[in-house]
MARTI-466043 format. One record per atom (N, C-alpha, C): residue number from 1; atom name; x, y, z. Coordinates in steps of 0.2 Angstrom, whole numbers, plus 5000, padded with zeros to 4 digits. Example, Ala and Ser with C-alpha at 12.3 -4.5 7.8 and 13.67 -1.06 7.14 Angstrom:
<pts>
lose->1	loro->N	xx->5066	yy->4972	zz->5039
lose->1	loro->CA	xx->5062	yy->4978	zz->5039
lose->1	loro->C	xx->5066	yy->4984	zz->5039
lose->2	loro->N	xx->5064	yy->4989	zz->5035
lose->2	loro->CA	xx->5068	yy->4995	zz->5036
lose->2	loro->C	xx->5064	yy->5000	zz->5039
</pts>
This chain:
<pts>
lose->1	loro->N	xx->6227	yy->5993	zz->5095
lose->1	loro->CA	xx->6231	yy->5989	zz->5092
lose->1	loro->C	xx->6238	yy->5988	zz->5095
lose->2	loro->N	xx->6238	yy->5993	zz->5098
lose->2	loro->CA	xx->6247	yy->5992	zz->5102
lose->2	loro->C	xx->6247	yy->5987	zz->5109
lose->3	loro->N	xx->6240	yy->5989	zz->5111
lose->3	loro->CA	xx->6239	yy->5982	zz->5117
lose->3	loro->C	xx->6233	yy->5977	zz->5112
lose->4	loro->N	xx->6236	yy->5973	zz->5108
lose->4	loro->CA	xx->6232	yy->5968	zz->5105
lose->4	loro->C	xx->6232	yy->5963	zz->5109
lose->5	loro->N	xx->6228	yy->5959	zz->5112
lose->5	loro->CA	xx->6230	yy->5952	zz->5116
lose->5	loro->C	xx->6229	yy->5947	zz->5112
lose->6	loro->N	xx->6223	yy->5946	zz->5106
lose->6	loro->CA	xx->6220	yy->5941	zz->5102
lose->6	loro->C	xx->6228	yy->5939	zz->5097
lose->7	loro->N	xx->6225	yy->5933	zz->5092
lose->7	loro->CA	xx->6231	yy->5930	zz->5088
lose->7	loro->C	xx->6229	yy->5933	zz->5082
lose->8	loro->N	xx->6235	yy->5934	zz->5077
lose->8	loro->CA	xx->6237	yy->5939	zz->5072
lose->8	loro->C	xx->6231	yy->5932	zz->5067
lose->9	loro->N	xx->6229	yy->5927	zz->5069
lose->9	loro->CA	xx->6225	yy->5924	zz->5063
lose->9	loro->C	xx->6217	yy->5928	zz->5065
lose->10	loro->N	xx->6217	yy->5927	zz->5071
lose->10	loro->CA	xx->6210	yy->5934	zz->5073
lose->10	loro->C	xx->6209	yy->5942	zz->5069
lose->11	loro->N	xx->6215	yy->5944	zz->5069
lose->11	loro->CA	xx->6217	yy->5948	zz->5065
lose->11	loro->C	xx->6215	yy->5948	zz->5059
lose->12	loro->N	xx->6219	yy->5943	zz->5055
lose->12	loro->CA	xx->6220	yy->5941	zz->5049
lose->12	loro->C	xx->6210	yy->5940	zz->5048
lose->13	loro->N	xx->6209	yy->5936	zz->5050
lose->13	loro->CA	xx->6200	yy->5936	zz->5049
lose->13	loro->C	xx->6195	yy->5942	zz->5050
lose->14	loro->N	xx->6198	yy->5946	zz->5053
lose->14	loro->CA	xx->6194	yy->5954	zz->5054
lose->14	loro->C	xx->6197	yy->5957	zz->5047
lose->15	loro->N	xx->6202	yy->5955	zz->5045
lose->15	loro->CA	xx->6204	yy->5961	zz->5039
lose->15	loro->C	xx->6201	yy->5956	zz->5033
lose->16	loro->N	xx->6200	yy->5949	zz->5032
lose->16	loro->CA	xx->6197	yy->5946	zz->5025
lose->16	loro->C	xx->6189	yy->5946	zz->5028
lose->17	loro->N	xx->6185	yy->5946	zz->5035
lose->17	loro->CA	xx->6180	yy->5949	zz->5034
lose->17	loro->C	xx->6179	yy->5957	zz->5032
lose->18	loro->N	xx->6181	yy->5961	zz->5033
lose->18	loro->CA	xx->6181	yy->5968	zz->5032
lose->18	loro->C	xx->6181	yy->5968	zz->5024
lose->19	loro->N	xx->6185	yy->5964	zz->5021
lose->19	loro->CA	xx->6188	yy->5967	zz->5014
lose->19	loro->C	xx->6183	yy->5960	zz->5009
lose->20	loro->N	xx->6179	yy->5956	zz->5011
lose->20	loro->CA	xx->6175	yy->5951	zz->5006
lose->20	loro->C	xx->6167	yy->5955	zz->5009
lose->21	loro->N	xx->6167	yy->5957	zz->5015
lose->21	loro->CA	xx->6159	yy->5957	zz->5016
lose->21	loro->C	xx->6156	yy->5962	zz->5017
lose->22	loro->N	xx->6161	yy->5966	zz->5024
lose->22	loro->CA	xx->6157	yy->5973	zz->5023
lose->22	loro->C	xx->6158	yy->5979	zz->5018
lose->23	loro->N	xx->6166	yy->5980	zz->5017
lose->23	loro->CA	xx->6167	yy->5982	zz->5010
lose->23	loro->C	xx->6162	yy->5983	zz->5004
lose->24	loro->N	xx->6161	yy->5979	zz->5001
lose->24	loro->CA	xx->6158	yy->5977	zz->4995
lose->24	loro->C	xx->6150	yy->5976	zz->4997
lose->25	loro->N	xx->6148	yy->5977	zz->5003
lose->25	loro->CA	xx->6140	yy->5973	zz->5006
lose->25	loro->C	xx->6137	yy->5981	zz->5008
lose->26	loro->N	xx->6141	yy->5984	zz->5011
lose->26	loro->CA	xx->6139	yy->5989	zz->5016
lose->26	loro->C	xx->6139	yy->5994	zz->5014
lose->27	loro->N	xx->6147	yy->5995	zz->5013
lose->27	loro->CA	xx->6152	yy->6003	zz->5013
lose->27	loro->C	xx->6148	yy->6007	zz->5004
lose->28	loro->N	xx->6151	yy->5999	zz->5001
lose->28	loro->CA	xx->6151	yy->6002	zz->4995
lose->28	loro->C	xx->6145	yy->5998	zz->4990
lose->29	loro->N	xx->6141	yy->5994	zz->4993
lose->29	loro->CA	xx->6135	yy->5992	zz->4989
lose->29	loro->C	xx->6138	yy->5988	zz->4983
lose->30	loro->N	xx->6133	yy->5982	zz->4981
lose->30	loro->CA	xx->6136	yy->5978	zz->4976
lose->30	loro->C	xx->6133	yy->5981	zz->4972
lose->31	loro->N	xx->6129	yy->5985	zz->4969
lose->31	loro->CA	xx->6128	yy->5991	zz->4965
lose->31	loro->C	xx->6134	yy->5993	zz->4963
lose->32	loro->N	xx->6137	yy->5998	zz->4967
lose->32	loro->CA	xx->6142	yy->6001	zz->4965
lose->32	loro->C	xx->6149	yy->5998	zz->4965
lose->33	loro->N	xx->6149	yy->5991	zz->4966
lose->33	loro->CA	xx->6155	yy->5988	zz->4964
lose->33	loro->C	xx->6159	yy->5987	zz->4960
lose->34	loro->N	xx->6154	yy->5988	zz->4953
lose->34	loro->CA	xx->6160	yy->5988	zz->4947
lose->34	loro->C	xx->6160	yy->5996	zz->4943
lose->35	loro->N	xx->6158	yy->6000	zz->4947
lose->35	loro->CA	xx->6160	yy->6006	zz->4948
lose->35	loro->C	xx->6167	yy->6007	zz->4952
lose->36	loro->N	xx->6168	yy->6005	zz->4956
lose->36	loro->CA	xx->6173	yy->6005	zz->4958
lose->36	loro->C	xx->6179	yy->6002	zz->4958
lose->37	loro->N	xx->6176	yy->5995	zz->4954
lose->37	loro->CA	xx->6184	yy->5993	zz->4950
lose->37	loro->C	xx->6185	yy->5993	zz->4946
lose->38	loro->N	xx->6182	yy->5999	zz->4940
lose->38	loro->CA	xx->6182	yy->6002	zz->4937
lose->38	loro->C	xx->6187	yy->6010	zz->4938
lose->39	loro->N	xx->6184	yy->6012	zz->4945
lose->39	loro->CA	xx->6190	yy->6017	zz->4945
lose->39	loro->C	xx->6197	yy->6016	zz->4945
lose->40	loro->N	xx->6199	yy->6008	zz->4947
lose->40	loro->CA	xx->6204	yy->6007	zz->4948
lose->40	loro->C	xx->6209	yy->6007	zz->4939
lose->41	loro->N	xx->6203	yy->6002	zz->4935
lose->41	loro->CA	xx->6206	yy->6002	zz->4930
lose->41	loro->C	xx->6207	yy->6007	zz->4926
lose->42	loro->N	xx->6200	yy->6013	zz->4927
lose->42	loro->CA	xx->6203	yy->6020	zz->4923
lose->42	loro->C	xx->6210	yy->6024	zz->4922
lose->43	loro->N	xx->6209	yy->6023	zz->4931
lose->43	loro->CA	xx->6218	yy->6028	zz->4936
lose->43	loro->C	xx->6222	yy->6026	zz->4933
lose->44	loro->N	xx->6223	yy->6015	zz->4931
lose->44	loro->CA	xx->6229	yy->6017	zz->4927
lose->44	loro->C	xx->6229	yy->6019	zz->4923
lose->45	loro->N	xx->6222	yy->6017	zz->4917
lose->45	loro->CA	xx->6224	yy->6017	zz->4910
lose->45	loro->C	xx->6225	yy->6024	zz->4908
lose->46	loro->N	xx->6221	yy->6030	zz->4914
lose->46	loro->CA	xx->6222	yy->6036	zz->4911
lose->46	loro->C	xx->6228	yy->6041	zz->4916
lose->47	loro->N	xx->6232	yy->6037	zz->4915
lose->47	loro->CA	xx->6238	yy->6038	zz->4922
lose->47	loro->C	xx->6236	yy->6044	zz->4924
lose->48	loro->N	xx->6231	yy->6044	zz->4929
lose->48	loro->CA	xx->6229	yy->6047	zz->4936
lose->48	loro->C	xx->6235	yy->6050	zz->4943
lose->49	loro->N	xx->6239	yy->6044	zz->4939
lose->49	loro->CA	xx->6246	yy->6045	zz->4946
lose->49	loro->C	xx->6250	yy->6052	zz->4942
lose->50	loro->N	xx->6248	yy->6054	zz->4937
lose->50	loro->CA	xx->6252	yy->6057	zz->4934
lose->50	loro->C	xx->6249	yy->6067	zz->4936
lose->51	loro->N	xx->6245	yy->6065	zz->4939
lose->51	loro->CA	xx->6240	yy->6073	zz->4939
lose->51	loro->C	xx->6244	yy->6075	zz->4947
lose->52	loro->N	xx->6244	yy->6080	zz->4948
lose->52	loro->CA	xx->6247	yy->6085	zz->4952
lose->52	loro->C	xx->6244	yy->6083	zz->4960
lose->53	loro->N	xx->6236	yy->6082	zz->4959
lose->53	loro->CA	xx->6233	yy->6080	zz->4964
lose->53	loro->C	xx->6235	yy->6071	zz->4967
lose->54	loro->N	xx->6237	yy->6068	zz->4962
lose->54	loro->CA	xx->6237	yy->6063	zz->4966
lose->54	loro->C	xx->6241	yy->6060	zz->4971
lose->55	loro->N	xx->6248	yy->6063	zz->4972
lose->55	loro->CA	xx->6249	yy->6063	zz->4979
lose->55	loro->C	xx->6246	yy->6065	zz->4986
lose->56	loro->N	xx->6243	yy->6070	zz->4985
lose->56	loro->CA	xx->6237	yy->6070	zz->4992
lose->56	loro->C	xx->6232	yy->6065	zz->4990
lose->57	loro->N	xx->6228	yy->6063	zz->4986
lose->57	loro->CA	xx->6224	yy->6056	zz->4987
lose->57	loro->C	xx->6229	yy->6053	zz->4989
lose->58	loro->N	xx->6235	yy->6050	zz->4986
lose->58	loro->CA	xx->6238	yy->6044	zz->4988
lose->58	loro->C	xx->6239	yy->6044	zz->4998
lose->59	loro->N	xx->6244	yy->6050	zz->4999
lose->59	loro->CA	xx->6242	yy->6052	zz->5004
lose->59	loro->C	xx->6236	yy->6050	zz->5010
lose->60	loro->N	xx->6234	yy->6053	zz->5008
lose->60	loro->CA	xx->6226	yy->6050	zz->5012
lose->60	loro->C	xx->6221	yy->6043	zz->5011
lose->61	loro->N	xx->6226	yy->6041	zz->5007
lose->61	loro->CA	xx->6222	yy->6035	zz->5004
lose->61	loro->C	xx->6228	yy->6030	zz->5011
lose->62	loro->N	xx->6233	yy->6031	zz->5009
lose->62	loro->CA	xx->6239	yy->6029	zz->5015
lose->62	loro->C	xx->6238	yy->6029	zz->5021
lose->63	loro->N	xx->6235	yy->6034	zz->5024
lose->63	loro->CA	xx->6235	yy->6037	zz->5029
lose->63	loro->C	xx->6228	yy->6034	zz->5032
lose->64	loro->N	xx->6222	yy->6032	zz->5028
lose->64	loro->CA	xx->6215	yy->6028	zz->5029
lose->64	loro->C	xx->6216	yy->6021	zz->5030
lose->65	loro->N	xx->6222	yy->6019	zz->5026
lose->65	loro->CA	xx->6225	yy->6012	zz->5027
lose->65	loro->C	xx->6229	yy->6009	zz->5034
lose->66	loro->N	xx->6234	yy->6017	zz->5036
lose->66	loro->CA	xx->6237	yy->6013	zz->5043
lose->66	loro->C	xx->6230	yy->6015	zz->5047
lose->67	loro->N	xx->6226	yy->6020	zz->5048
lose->67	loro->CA	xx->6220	yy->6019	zz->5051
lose->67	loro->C	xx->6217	yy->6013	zz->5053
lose->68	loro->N	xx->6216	yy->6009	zz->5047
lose->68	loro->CA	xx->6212	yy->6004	zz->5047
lose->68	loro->C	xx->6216	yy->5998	zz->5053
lose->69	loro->N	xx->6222	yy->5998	zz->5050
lose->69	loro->CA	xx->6227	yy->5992	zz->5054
lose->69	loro->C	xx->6230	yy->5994	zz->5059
lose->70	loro->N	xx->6229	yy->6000	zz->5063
lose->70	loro->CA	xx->6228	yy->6004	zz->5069
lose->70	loro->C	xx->6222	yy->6002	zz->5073
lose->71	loro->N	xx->6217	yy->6002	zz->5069
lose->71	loro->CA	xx->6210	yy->6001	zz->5072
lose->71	loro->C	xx->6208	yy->5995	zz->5071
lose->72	loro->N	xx->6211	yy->5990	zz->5068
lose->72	loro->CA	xx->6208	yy->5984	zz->5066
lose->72	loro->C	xx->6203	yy->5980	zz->5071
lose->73	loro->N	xx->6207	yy->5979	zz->5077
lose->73	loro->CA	xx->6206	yy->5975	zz->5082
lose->73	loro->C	xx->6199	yy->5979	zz->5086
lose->74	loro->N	xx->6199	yy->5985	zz->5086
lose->74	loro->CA	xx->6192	yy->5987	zz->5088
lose->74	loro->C	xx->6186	yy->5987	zz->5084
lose->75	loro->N	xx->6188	yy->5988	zz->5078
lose->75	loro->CA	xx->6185	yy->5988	zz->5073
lose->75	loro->C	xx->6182	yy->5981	zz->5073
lose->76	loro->N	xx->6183	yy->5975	zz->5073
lose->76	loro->CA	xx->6183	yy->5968	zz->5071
lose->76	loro->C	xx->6180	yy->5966	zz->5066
lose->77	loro->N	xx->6173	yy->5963	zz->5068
lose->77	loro->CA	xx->6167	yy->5963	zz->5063
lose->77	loro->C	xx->6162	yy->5964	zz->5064
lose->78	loro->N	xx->6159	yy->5970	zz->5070
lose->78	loro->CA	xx->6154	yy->5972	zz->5071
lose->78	loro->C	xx->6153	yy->5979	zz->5071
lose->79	loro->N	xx->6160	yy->5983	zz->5074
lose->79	loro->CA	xx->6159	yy->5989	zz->5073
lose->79	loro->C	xx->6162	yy->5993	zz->5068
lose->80	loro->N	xx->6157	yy->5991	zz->5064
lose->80	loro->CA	xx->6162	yy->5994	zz->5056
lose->80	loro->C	xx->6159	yy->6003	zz->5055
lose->81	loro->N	xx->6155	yy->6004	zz->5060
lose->81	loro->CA	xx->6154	yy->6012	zz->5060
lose->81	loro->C	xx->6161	yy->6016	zz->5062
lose->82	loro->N	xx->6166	yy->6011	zz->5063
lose->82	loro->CA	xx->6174	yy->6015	zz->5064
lose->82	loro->C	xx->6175	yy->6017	zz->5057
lose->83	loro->N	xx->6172	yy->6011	zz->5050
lose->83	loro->CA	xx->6175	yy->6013	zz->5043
lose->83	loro->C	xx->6169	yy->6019	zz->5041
lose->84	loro->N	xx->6167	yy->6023	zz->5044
lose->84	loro->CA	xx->6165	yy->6029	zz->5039
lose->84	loro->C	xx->6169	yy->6033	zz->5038
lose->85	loro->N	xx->6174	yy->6034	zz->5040
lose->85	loro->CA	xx->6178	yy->6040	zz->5037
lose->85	loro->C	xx->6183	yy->6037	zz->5032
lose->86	loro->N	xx->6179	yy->6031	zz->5028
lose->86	loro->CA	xx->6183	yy->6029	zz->5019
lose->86	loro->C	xx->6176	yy->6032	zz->5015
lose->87	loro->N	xx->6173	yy->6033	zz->5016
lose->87	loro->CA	xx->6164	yy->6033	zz->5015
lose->87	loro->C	xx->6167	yy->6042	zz->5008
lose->88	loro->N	xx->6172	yy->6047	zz->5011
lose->88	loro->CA	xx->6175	yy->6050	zz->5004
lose->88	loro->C	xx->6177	yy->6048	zz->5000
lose->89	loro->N	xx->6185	yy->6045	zz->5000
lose->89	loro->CA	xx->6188	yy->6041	zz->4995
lose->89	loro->C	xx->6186	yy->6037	zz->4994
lose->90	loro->N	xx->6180	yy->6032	zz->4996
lose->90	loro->CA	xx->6178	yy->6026	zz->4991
lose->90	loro->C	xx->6172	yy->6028	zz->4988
lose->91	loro->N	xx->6167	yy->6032	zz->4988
lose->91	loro->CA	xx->6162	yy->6035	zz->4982
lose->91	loro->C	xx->6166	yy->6039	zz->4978
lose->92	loro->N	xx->6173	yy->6045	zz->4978
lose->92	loro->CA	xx->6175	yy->6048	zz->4974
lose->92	loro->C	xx->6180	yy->6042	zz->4969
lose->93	loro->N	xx->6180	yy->6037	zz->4973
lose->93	loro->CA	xx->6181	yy->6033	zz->4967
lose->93	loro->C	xx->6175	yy->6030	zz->4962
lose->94	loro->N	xx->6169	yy->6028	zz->4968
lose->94	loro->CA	xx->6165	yy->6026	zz->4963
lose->94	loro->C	xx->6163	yy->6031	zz->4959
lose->95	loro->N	xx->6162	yy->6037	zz->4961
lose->95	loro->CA	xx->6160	yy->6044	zz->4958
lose->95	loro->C	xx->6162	yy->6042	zz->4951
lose->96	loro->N	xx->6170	yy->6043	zz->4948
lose->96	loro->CA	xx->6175	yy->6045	zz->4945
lose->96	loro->C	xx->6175	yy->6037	zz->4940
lose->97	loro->N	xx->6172	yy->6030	zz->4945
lose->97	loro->CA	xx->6171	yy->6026	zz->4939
lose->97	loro->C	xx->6165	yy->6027	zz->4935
lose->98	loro->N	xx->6160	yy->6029	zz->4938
lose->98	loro->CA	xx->6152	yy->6030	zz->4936
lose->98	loro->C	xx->6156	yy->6034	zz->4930
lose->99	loro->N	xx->6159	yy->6040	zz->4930
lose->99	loro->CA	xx->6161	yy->6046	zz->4926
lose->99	loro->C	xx->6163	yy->6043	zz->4922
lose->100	loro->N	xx->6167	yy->6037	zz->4921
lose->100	loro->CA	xx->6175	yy->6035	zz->4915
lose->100	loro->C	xx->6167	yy->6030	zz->4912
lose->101	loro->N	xx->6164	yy->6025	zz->4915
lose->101	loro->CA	xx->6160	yy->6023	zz->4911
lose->101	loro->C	xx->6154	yy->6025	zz->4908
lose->102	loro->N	xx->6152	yy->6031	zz->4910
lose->102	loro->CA	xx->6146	yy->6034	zz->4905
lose->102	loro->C	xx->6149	yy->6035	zz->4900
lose->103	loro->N	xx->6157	yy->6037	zz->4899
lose->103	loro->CA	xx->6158	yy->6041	zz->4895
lose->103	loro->C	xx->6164	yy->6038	zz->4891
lose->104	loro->N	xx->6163	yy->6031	zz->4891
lose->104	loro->CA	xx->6167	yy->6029	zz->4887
lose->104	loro->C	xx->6165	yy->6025	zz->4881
lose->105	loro->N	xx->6170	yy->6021	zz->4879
lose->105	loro->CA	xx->6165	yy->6017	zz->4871
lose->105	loro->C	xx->6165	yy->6011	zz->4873
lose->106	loro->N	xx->6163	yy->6006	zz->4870
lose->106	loro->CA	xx->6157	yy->6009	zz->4866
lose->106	loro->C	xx->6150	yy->6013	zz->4871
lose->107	loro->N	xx->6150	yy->6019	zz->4869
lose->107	loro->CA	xx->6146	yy->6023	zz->4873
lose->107	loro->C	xx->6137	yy->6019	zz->4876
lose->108	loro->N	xx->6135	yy->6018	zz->4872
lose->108	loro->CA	xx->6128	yy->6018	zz->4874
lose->108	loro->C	xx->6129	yy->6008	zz->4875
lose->109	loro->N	xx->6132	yy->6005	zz->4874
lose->109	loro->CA	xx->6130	yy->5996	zz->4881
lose->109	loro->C	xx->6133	yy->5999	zz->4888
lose->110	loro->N	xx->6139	yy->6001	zz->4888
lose->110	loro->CA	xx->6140	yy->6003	zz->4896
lose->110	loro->C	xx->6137	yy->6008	zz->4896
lose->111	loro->N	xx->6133	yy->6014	zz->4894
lose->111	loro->CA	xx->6130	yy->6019	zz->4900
lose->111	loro->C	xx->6122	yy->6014	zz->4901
lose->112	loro->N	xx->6121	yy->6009	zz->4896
lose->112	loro->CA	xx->6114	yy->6006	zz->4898
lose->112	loro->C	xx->6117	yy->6003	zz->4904
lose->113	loro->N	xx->6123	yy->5999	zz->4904
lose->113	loro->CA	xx->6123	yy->5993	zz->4908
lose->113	loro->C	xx->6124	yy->5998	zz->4916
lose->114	loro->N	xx->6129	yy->6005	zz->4916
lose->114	loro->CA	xx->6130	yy->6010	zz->4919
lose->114	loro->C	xx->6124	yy->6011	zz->4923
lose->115	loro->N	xx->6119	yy->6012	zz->4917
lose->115	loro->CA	xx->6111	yy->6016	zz->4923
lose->115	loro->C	xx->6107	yy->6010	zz->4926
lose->116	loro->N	xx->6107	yy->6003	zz->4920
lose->116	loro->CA	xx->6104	yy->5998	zz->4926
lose->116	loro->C	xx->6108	yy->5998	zz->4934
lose->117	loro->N	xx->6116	yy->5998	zz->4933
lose->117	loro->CA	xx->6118	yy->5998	zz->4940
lose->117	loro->C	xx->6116	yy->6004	zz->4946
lose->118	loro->N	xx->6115	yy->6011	zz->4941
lose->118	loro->CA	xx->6112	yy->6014	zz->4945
lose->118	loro->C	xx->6105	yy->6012	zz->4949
lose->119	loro->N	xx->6102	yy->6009	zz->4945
lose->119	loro->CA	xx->6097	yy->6011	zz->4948
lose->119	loro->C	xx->6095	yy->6002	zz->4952
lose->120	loro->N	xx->6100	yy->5998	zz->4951
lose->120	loro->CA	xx->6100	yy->5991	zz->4956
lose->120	loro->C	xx->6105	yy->5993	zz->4963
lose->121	loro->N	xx->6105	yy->6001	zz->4962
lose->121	loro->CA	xx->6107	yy->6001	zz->4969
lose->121	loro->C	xx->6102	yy->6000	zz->4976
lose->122	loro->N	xx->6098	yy->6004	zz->4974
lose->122	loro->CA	xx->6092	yy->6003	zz->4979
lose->122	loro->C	xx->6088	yy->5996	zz->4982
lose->123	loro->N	xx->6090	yy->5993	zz->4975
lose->123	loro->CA	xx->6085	yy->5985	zz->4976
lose->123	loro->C	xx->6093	yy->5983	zz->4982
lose->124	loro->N	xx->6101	yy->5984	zz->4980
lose->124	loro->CA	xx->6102	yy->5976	zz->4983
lose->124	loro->C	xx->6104	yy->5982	zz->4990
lose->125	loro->N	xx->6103	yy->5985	zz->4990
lose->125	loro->CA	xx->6105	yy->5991	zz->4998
lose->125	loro->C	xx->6098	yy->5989	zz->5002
lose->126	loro->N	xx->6092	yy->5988	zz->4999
lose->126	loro->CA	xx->6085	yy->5984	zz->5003
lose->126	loro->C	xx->6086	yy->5976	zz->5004
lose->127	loro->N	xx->6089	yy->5973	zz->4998
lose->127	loro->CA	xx->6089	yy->5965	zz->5000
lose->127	loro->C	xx->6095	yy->5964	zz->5006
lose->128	loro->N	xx->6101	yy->5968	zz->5005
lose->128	loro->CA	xx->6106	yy->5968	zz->5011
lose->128	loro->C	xx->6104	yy->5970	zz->5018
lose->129	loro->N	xx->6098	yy->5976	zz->5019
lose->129	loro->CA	xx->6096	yy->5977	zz->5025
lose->129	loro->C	xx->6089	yy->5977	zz->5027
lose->130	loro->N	xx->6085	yy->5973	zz->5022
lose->130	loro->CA	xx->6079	yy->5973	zz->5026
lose->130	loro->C	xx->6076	yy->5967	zz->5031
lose->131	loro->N	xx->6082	yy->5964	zz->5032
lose->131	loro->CA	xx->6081	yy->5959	zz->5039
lose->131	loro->C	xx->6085	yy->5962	zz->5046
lose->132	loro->N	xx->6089	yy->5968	zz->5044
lose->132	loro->CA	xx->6092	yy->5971	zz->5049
lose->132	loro->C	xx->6087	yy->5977	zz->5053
lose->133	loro->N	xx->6080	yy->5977	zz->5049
lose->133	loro->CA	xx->6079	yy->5983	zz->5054
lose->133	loro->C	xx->6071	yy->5979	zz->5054
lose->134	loro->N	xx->6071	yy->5976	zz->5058
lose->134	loro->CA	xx->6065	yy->5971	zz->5059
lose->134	loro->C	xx->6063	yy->5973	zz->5067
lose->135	loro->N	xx->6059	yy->5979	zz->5069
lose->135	loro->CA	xx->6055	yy->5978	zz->5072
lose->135	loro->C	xx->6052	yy->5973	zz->5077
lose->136	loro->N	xx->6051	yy->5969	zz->5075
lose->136	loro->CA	xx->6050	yy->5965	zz->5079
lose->136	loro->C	xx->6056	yy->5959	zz->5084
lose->137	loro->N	xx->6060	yy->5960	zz->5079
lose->137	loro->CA	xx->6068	yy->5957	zz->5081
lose->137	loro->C	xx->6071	yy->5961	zz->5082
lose->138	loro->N	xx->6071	yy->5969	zz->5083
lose->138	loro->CA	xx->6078	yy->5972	zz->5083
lose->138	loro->C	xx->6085	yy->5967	zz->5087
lose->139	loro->N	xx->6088	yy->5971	zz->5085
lose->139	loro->CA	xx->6098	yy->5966	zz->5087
lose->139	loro->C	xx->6098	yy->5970	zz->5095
lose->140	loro->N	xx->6090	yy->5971	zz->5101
lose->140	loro->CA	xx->6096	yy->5973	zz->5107
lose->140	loro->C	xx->6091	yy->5970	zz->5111
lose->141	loro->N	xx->6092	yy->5970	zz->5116
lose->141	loro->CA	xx->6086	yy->5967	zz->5123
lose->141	loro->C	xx->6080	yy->5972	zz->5122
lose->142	loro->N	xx->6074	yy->5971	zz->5119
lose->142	loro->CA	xx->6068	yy->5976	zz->5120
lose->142	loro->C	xx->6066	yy->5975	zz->5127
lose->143	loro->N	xx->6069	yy->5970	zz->5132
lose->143	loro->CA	xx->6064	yy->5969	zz->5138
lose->143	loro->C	xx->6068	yy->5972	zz->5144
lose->144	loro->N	xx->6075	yy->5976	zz->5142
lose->144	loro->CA	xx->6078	yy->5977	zz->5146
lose->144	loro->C	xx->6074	yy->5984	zz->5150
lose->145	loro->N	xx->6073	yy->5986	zz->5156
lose->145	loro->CA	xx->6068	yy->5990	zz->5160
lose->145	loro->C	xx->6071	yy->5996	zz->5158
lose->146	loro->N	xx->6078	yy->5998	zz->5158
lose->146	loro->CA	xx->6080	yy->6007	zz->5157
lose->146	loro->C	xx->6082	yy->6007	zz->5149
lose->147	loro->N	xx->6078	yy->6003	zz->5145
lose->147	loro->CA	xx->6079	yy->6004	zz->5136
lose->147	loro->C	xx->6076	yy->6009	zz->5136
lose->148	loro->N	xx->6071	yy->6010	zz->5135
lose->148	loro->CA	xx->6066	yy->6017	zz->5133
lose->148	loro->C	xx->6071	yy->6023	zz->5138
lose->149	loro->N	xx->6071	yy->6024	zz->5141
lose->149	loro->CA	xx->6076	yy->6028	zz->5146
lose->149	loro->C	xx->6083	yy->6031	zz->5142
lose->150	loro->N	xx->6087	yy->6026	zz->5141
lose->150	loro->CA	xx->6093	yy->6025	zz->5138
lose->150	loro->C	xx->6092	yy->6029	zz->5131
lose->151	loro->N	xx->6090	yy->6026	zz->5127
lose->151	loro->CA	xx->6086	yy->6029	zz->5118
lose->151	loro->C	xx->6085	yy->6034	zz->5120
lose->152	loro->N	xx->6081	yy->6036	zz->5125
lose->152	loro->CA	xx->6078	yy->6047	zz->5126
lose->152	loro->C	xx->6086	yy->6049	zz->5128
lose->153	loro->N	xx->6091	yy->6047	zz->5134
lose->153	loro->CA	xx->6096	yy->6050	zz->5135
lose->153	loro->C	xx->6099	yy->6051	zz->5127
lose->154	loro->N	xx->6101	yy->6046	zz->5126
lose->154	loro->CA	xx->6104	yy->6046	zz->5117
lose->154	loro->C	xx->6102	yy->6048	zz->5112
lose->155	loro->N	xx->6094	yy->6052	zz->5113
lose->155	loro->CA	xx->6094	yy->6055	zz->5106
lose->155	loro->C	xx->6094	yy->6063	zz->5107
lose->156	loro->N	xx->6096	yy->6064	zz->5114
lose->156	loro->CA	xx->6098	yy->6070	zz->5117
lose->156	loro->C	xx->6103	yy->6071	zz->5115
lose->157	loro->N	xx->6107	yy->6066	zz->5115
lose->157	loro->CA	xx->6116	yy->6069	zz->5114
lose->157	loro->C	xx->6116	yy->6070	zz->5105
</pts>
């Protein structure tokens, strides 16, 4: 980030792809999406900010944040394997929404609508990725001559 050469709208496009697509598509599943803006509305309405812990979340939540716009620029929109170390705090959020809506009221329409989400996790995490692991297409050069080579050195390490 400190040697950026690119234009801050390059920028700007890496953080509103990261934050409409892979976010919501990858990290956190459109499954568990209203699980997690659900945590957000809990936090307030059960003032969350108010519990002893929540300045270390906050903390760390801050701390994931200059990460991210530290690392934007390498990160772009390919290597989003930089965002696994959100992969705690954004299930401990969905965790914590999944938790406030089972157990909320009116109790039994949201924990129905709660466990269909559950369980449409699988379905759209298979519609999301089941063009990306296509054998026949993978995403790299299959003809390159030291690929088989390269893949045994790498599954060494």
């Amino acid at each position: 980030m400190l040697d950026y050469q690119g234009s801050i709208v390059q920028l700007l496009d890496y953080y509103q792809h990261n934050l409409i697509s892979t976010l919501p598509e990858l990290l956190i599943n459109y499954g568990s999406l209203p699980f997690f803006l659900a945590a957000f509305y809990f936090a307030v309405k059960n003032q969350i900010y108010r519990h002893p812990f929540f300045l270390y979340l906050a903390a760390g939540g801050i701390v994931l944040i200059l990460y991210y716009l530290f690392e934007a620029n390498a990160i772009a929109q390919i290597h989003d394997y930089y965002l696994f170390v959100f992969y705690p705090f954004l299930f401990a959020l969905v965790a914590y929404g999944i938790k406030q809506l089972l157990y909320s009221q009116p109790r039994k329409t949201v924990s129905i609508f709660s466990i269909f989400l559950l369980l449409a996790l699988s379905v759209t995490c298979h519609l999301r990725m089941k063009n990306r692991w296509d054998p026949a297409h993978p995403r790299f050069n299959r003809l390159q001559p030291n690929c088989k080579q390269l893949f045994r050195i790498q599954a060494l390490w």
